[in-house]
N, C-alpha and C positions, 0 to 999 in steps of 0.2 A: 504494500500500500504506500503512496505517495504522499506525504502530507500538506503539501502545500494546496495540490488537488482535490484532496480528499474534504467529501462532504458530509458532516454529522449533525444530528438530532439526538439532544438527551436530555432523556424519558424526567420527570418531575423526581420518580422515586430515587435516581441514581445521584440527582444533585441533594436532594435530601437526606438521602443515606452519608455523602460525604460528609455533610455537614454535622449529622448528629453521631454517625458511629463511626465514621475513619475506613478502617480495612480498604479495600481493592477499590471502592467508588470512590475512594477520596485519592488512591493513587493515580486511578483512572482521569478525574481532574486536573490533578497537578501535569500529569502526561500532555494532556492536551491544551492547559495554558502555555508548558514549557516548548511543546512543537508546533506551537499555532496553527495549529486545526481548526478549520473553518468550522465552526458553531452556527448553528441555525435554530431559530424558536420560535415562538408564537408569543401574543399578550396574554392568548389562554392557559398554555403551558406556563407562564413567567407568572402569571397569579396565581394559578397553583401553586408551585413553590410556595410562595410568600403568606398567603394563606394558609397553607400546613404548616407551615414555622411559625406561624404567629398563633395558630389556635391549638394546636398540637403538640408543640414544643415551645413554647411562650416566648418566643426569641420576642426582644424588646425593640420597639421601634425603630430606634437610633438603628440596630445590628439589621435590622431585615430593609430599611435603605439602603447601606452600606451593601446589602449584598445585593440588591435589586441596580446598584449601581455598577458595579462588578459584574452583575452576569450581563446586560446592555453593552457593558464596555468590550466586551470577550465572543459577544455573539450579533448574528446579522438578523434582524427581526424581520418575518414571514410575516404574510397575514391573508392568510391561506380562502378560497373562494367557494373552491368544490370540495365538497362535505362526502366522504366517505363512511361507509360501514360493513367494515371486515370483522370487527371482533367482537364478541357480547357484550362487552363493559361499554356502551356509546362511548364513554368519556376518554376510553382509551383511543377512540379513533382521530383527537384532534392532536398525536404525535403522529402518526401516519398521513394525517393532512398537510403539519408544517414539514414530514421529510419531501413530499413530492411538490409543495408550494417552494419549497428551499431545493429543490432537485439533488435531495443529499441521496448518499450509497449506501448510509449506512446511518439506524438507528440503535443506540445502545440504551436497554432497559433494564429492568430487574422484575417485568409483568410477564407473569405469565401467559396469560391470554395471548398479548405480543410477543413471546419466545416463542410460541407454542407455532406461528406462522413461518419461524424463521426465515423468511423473506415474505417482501409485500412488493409486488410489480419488479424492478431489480433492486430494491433496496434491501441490502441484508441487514437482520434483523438481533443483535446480538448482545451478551450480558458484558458487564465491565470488565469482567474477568478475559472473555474470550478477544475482546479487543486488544487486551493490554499481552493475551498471547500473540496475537498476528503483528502489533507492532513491534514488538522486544525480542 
């Protein structure tokens, strides 16, 4: 994989997991700010995050700006037209919206439902883990 080329989408749970437990989606992040990898998201997906951290995990305001300012800075914002429905969770279908409104290759999640597709149209569809195999 090429990174300068390389186009991704990542899933709400993976930036969430970095942030509250570390392991492989927090290295997963750090990989991706350190090789600049084209990031791609939505406001839908970006408010989820910040909404989970904020009612979930009570991050405080100050912190959930800070990182609303951080993920804008590090990602190209979609905002996606045609509404797909591949997978039983509706809500998981607006990550498969912003990979093909972002014409990304590759979405990395930690949903099942979306693993379970392992690919959607040519977008392959894969866990933090399995990414951070194919680049390393």
């Amino acid at each position: 994989m090429k990174n300068n080329s390389l186009r991704i989408v990542i899933d709400a749970n993976v930036i969430i997991s970095s942030l509250v437990f570390g392991g492989k989606p927090e290295k997963f992040i750090k990989t991706i700010i350190a090789e600049k990898i084209n990031v791609y998201t939505s406001p839908q997906l970006v408010s989820e995050i910040l909404d989970v951290l904020r009612k979930k995990f009570h991050f405080s305001e100050e912190k959930i700006e800070k990182l609303e300012r951080d993920i804008l800075e590090i990602s190209r914002i979609v905002y996606p037209v045609k509404k797909i429905l591949a997978v039983r969770d509706i809500a998981d279908n607006k990550v498969l919206e912003a990979a093909v409104e972002g014409k990304c290759s590759v979405i990395v999640t930690g949903d099942k439902d979306l693993l379970s597709l392992k690919k959607y149209k040519n977008i392959q569809i894969l866990t933090a883990s399995e990414f951070l195999d194919l680049m390393l």
